[in-house]
PDB file as gemmi writes it, atoms N, CA and C in Angstrom:
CRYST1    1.000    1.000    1.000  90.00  90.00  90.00 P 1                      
ATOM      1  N   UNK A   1     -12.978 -25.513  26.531  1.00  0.00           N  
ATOM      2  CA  UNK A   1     -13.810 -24.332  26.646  1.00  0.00           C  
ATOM      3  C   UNK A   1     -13.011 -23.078  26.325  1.00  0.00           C  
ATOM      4  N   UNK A   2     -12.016 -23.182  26.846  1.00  0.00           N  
ATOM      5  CA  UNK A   2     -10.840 -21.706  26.322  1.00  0.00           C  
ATOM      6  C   UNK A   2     -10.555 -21.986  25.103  1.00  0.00           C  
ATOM      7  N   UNK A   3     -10.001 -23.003  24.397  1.00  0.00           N  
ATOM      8  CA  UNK A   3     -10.077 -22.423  22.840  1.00  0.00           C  
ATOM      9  C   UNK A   3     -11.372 -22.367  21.932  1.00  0.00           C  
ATOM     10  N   UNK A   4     -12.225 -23.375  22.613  1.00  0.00           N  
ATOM     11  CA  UNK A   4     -13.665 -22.400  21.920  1.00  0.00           C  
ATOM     12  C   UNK A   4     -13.965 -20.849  21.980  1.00  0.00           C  
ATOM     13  N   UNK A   5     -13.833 -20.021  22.824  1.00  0.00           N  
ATOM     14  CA  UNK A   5     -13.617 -18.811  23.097  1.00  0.00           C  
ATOM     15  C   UNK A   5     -12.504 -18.021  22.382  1.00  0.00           C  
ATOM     16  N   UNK A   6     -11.542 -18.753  22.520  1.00  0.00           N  
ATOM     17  CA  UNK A   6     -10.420 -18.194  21.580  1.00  0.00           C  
ATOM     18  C   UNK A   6     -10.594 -17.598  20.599  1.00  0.00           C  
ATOM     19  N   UNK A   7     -10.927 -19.155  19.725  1.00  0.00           N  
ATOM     20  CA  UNK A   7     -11.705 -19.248  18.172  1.00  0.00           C  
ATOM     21  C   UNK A   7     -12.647 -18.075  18.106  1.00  0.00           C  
ATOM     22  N   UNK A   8     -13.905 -18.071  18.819  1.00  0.00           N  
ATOM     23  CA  UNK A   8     -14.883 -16.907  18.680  1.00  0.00           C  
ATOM     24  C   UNK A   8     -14.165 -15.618  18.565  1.00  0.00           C  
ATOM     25  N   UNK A   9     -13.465 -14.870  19.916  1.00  0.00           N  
ATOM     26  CA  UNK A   9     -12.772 -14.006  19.797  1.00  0.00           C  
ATOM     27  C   UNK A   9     -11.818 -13.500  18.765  1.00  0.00           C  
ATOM     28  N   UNK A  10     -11.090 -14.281  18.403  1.00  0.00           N  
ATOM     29  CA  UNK A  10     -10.359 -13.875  17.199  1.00  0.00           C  
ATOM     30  C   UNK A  10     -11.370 -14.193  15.701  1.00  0.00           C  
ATOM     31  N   UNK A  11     -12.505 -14.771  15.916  1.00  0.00           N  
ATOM     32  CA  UNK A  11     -13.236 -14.319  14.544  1.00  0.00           C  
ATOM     33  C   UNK A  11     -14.292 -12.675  14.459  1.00  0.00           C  
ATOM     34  N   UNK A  12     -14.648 -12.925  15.968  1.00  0.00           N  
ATOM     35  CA  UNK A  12     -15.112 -11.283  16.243  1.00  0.00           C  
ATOM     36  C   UNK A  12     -15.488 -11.123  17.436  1.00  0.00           C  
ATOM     37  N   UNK A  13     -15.173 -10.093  18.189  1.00  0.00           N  
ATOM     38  CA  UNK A  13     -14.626  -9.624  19.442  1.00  0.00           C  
ATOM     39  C   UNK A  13     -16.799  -9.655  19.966  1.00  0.00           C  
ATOM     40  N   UNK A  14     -17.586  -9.768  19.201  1.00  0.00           N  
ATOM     41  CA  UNK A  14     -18.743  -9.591  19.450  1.00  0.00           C  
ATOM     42  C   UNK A  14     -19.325 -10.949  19.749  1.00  0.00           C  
ATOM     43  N   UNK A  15     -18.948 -12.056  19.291  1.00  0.00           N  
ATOM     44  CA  UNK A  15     -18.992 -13.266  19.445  1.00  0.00           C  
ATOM     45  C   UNK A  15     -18.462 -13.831  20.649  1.00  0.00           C  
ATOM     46  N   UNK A  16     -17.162 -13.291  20.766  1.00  0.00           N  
ATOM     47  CA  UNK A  16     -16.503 -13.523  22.532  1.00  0.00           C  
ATOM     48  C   UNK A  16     -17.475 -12.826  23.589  1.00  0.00           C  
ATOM     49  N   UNK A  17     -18.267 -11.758  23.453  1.00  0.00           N  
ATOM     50  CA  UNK A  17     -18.852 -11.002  24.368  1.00  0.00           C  
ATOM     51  C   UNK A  17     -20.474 -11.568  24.579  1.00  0.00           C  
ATOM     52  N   UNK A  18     -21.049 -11.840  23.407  1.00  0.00           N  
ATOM     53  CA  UNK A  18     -22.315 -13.166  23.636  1.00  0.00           C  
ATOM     54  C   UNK A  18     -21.886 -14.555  24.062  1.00  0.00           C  
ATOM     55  N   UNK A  19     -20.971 -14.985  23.945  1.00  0.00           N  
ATOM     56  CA  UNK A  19     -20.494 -16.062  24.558  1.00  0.00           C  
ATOM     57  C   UNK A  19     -19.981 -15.645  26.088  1.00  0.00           C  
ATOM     58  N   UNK A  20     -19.500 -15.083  26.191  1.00  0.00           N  
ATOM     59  CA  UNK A  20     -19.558 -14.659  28.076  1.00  0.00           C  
ATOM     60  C   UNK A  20     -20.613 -14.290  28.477  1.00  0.00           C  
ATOM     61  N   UNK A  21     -21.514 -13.686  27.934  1.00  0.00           N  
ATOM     62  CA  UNK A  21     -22.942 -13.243  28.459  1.00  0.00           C  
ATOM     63  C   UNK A  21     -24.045 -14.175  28.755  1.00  0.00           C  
ATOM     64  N   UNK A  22     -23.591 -15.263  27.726  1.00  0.00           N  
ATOM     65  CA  UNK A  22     -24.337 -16.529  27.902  1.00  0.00           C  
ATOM     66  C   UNK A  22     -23.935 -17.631  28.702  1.00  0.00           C  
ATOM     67  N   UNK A  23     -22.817 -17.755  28.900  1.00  0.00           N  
ATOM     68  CA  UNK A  23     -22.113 -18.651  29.574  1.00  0.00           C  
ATOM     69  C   UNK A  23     -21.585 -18.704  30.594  1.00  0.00           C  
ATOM     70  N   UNK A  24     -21.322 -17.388  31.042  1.00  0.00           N  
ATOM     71  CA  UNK A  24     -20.493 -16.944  32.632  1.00  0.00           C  
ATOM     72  C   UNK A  24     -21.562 -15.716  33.233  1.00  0.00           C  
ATOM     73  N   UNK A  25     -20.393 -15.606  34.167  1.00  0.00           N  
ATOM     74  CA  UNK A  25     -21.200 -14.149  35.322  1.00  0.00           C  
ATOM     75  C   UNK A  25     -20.273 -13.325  35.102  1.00  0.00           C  
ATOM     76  N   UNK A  26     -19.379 -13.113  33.217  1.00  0.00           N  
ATOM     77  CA  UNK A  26     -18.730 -12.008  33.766  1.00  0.00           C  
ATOM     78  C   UNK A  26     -19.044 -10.453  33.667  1.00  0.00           C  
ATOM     79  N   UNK A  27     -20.056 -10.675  33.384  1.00  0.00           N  
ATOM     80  CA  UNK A  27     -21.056  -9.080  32.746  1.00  0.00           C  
ATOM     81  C   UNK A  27     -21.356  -8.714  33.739  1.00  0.00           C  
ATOM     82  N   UNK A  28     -22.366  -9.671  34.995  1.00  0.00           N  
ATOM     83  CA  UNK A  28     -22.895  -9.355  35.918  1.00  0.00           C  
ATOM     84  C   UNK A  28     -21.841  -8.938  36.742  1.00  0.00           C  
ATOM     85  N   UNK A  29     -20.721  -9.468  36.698  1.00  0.00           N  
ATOM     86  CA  UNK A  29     -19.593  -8.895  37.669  1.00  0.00           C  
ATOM     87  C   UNK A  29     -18.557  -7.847  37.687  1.00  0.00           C  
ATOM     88  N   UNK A  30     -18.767  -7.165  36.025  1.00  0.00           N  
ATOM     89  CA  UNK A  30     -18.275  -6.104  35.811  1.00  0.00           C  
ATOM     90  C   UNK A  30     -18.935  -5.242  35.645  1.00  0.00           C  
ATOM     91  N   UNK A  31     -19.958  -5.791  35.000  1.00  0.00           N  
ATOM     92  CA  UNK A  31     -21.096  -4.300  35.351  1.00  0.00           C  
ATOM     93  C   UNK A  31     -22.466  -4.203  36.092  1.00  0.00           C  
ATOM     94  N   UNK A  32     -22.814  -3.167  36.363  1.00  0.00           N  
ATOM     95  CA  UNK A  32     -24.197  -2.819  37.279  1.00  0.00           C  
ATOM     96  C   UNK A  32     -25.230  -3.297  36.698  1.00  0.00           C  
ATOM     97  N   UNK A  33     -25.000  -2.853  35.574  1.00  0.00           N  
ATOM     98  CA  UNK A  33     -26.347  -2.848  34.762  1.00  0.00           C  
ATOM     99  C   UNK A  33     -26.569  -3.584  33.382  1.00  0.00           C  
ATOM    100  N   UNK A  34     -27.137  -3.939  32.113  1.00  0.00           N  
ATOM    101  CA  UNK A  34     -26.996  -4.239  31.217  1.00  0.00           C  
ATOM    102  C   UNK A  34     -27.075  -3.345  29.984  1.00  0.00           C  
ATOM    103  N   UNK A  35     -27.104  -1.944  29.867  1.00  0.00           N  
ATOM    104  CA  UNK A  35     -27.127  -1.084  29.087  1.00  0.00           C  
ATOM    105  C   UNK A  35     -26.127  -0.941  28.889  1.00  0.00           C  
ATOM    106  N   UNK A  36     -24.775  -0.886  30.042  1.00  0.00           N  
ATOM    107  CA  UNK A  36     -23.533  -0.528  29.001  1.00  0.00           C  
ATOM    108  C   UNK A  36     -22.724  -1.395  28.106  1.00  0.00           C  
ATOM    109  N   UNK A  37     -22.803  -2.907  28.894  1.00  0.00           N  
ATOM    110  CA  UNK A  37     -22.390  -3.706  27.874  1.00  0.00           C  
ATOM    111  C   UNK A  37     -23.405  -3.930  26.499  1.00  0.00           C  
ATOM    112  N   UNK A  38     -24.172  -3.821  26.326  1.00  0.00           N  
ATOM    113  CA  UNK A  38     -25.078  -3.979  24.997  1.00  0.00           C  
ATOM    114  C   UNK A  38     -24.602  -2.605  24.643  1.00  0.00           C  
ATOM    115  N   UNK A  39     -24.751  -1.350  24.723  1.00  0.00           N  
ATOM    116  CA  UNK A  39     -23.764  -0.814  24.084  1.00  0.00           C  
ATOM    117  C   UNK A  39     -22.425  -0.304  23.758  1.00  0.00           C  
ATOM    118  N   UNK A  40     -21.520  -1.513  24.450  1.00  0.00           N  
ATOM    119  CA  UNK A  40     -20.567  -1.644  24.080  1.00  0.00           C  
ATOM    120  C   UNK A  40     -20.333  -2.858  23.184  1.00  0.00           C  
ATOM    121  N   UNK A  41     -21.105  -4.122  22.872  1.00  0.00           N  
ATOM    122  CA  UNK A  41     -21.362  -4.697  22.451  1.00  0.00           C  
ATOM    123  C   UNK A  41     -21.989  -4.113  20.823  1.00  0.00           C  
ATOM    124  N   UNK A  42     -22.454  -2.801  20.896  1.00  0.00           N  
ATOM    125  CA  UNK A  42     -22.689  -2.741  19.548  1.00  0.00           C  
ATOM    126  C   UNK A  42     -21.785  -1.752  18.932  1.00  0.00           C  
ATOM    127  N   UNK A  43     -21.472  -0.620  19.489  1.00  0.00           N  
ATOM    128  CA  UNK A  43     -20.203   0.408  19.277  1.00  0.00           C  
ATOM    129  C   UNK A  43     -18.358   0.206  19.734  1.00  0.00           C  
ATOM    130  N   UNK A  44     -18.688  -0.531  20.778  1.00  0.00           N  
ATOM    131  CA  UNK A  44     -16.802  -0.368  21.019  1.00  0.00           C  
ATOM    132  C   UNK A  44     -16.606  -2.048  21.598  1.00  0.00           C  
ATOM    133  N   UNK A  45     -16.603  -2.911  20.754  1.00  0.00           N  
ATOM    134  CA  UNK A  45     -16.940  -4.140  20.830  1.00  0.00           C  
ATOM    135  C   UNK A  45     -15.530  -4.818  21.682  1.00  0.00           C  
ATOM    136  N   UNK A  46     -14.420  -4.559  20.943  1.00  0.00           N  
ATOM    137  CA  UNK A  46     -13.157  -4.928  21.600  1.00  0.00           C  
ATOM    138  C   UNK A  46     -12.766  -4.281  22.809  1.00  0.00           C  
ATOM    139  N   UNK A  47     -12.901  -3.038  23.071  1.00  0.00           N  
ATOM    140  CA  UNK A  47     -12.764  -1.985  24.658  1.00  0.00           C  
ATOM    141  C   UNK A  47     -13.970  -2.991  25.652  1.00  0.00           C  
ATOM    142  N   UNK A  48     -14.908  -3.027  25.245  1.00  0.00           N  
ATOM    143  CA  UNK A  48     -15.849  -3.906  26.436  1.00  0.00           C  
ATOM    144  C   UNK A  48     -15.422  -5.656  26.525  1.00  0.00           C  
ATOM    145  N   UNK A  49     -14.992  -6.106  25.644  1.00  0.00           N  
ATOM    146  CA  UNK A  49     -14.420  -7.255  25.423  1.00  0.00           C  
ATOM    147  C   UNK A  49     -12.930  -7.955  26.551  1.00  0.00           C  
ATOM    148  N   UNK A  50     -12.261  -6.312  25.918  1.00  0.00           N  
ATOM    149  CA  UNK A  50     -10.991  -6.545  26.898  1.00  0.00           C  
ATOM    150  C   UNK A  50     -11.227  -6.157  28.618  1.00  0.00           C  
ATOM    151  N   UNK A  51     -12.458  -5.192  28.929  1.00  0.00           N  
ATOM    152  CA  UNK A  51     -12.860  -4.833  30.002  1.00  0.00           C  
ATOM    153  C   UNK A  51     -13.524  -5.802  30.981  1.00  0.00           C  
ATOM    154  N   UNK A  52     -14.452  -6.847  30.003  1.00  0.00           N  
ATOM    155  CA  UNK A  52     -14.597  -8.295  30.929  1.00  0.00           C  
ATOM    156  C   UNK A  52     -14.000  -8.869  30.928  1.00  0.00           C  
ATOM    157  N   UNK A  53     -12.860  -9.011  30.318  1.00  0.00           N  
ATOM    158  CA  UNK A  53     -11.960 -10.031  30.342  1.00  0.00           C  
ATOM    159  C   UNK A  53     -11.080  -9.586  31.438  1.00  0.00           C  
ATOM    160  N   UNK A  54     -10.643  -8.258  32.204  1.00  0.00           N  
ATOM    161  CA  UNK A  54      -9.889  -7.697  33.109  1.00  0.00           C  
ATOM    162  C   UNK A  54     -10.233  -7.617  34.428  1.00  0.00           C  
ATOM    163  N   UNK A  55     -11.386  -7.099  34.129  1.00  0.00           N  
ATOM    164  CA  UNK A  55     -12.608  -6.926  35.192  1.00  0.00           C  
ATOM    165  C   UNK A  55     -12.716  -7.852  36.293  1.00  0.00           C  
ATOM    166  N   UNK A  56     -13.617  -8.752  35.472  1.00  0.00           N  
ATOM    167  CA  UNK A  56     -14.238  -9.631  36.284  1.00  0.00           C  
ATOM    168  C   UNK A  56     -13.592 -10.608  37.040  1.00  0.00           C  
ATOM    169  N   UNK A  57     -12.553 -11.242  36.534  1.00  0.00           N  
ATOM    170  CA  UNK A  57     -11.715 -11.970  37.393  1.00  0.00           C  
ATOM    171  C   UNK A  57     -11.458 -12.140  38.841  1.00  0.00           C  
ATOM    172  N   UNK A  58     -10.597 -10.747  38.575  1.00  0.00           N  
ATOM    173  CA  UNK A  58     -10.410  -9.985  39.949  1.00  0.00           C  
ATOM    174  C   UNK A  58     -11.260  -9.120  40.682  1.00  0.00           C  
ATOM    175  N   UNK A  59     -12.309  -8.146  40.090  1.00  0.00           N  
ATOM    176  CA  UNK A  59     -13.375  -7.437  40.842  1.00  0.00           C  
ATOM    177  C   UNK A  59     -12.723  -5.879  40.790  1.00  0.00           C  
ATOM    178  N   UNK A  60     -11.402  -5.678  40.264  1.00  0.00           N  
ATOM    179  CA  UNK A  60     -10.935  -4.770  40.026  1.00  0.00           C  
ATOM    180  C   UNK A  60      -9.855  -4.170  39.318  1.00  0.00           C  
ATOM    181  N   UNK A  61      -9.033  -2.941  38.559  1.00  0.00           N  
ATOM    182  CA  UNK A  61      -8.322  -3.138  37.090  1.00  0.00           C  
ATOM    183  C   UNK A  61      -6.947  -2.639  37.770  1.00  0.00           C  
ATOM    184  N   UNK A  62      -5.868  -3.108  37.860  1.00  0.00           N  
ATOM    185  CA  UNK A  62      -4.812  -2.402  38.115  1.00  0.00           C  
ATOM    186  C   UNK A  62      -4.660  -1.425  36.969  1.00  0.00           C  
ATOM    187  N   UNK A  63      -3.189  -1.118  36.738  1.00  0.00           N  
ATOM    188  CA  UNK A  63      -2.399   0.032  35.472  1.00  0.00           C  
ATOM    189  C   UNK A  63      -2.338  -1.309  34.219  1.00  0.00           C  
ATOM    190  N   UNK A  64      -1.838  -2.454  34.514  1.00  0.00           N  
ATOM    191  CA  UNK A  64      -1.693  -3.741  33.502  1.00  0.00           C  
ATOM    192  C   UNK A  64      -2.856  -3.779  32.591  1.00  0.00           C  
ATOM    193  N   UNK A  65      -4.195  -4.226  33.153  1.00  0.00           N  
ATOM    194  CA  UNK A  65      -5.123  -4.078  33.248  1.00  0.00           C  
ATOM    195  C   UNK A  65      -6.159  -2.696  31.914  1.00  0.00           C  
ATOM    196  N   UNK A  66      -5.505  -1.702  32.988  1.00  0.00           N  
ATOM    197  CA  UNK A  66      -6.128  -0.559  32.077  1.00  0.00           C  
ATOM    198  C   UNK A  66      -5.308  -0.158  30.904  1.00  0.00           C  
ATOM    199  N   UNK A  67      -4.051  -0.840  30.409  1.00  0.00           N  
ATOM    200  CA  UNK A  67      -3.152  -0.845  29.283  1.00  0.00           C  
ATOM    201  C   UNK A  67      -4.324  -1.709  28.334  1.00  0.00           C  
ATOM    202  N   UNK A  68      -4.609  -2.432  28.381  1.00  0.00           N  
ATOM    203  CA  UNK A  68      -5.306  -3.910  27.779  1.00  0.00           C  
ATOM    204  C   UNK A  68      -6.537  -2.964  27.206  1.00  0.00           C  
ATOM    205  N   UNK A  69      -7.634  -2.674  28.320  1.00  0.00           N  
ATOM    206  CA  UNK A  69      -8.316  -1.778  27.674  1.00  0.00           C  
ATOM    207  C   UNK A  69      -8.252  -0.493  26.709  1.00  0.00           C  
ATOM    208  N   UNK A  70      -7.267   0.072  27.281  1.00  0.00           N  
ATOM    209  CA  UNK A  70      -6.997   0.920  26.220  1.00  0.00           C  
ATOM    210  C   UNK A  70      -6.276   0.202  24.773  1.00  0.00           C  
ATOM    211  N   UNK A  71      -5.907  -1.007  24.851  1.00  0.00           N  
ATOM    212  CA  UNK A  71      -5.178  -1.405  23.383  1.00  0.00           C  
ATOM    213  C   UNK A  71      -6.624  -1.569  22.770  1.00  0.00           C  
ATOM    214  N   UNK A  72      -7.891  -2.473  23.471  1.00  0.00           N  
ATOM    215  CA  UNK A  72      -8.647  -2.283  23.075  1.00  0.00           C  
ATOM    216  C   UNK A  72      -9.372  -1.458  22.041  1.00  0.00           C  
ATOM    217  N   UNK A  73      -9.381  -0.062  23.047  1.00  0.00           N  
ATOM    218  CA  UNK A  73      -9.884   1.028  22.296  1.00  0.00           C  
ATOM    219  C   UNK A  73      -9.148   1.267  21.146  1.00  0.00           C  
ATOM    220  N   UNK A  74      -8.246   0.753  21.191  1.00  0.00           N  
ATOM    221  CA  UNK A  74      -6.991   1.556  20.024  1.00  0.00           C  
ATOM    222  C   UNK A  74      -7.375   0.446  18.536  1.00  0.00           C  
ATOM    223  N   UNK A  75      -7.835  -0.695  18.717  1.00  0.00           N  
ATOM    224  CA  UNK A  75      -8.605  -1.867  18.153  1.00  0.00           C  
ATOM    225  C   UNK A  75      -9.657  -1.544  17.362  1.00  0.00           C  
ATOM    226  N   UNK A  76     -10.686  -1.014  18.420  1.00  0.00           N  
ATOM    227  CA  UNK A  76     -11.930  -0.246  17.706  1.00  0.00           C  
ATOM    228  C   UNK A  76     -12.188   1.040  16.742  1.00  0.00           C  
ATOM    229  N   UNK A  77     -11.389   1.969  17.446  1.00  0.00           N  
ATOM    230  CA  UNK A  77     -10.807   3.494  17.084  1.00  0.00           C  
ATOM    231  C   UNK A  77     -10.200   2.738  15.679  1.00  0.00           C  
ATOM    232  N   UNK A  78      -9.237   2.079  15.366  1.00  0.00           N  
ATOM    233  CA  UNK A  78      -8.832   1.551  13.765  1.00  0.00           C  
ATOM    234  C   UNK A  78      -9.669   1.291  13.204  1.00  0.00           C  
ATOM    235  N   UNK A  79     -10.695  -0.174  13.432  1.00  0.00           N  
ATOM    236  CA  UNK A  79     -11.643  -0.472  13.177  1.00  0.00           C  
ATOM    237  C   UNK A  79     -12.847   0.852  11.941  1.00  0.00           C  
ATOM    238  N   UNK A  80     -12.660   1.578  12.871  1.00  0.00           N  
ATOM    239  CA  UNK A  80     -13.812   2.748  12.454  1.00  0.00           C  
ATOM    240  C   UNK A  80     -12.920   3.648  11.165  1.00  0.00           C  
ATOM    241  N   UNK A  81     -11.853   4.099  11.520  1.00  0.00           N  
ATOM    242  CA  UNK A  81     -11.032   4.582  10.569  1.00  0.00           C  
ATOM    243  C   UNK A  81     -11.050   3.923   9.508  1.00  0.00           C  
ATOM    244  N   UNK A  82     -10.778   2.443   9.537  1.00  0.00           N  
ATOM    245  CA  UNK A  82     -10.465   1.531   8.450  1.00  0.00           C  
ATOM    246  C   UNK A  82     -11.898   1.737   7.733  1.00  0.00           C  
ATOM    247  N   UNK A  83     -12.893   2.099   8.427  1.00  0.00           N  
ATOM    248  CA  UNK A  83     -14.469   1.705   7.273  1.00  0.00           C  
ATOM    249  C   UNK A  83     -14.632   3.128   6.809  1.00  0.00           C  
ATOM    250  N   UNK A  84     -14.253   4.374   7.692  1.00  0.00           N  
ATOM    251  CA  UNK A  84     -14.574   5.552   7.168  1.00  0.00           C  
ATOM    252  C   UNK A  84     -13.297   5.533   5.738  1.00  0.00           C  
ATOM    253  N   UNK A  85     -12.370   5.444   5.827  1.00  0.00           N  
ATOM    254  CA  UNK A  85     -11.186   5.327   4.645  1.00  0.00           C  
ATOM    255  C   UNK A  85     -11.570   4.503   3.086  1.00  0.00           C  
ATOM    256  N   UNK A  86     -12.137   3.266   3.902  1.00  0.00           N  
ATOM    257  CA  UNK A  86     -13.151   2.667   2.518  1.00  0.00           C  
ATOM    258  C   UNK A  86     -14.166   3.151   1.813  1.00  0.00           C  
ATOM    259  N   UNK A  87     -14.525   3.388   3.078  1.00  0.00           N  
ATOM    260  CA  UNK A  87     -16.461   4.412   2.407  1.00  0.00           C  
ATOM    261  C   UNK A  87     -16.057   5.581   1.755  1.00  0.00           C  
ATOM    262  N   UNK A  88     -14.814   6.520   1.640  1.00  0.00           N  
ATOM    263  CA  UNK A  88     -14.465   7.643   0.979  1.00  0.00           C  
ATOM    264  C   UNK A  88     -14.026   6.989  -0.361  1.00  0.00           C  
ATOM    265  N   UNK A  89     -13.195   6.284  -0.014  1.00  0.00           N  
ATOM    266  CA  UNK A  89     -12.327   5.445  -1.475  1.00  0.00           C  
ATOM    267  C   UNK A  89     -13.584   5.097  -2.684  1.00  0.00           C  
ATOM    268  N   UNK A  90     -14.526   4.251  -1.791  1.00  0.00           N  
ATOM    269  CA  UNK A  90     -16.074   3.389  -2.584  1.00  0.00           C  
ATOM    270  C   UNK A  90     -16.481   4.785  -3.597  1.00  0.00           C  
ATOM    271  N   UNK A  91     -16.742   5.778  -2.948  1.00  0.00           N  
ATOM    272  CA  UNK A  91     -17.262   7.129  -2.741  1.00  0.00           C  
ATOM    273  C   UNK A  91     -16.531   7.699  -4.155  1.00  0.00           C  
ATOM    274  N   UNK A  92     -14.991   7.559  -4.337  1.00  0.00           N  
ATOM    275  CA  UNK A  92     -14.581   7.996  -5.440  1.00  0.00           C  
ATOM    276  C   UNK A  92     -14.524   7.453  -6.775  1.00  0.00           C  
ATOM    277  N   UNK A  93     -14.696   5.946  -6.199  1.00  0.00           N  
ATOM    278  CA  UNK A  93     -14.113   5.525  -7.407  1.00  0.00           C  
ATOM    279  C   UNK A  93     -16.319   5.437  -8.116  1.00  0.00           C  
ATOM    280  N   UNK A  94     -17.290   5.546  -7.491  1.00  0.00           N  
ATOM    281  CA  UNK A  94     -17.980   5.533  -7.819  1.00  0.00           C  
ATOM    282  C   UNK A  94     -18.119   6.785  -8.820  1.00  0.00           C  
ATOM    283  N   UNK A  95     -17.491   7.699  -8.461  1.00  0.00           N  
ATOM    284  CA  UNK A  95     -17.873   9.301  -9.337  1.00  0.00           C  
ATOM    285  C   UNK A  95     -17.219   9.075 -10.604  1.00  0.00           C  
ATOM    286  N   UNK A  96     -15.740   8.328 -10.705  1.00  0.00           N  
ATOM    287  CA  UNK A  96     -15.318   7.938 -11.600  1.00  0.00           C  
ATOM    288  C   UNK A  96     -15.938   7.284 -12.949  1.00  0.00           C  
ATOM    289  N   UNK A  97     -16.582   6.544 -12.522  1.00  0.00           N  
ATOM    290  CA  UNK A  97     -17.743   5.692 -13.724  1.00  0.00           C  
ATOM    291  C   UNK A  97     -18.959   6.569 -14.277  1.00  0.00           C  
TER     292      UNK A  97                                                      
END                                                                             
């Protein structure tokens, strides 16, 4: 069951997060509600990813913990850079032709 998860996760951090949602209580145990993980699930996919994965375990995040999430964010935050950097590049070389 952990390297099935593995596998998902390292093909996309959105796949690890429907697979815990479907399979465990760790959503219900990190969060209140279901609005923030669905949108973290669609905007900051790896920060909510690494946040159930920290979370729920224990019921609460030490400093270790909130390092993880923030590498997270630092995951996603690239993520977005990397597509805005393409979409400018696409953008030029289209004017070119």
């Amino acid at each position: 069951m952990g390297c099935i998860f593995l596998i998902l996760m390292l093909l996309s951090p959105r796949l690890g997060i429907i697979f815990l949602w479907a399979f465990t209580d760790y959503v219900s145990r990190s969060f209140n509600t279901w609005i923030w993980p669905l949108l973290g699930l669609i905007f900051l996919p790896w920060t909510t990813l690494m946040y159930l994965l920290v979370a729920a375990p224990v019921g609460g995040i030490s400093f270790w913990g909130w390092l993880f999430v923030a590498l997270g964010l630092i995951l996603d935050l690239s993520g977005h850079m990397n597509s805005y950097t393409s979409r400018s590049q696409a953008r030029m070389m289209y004017q070119r032709t």
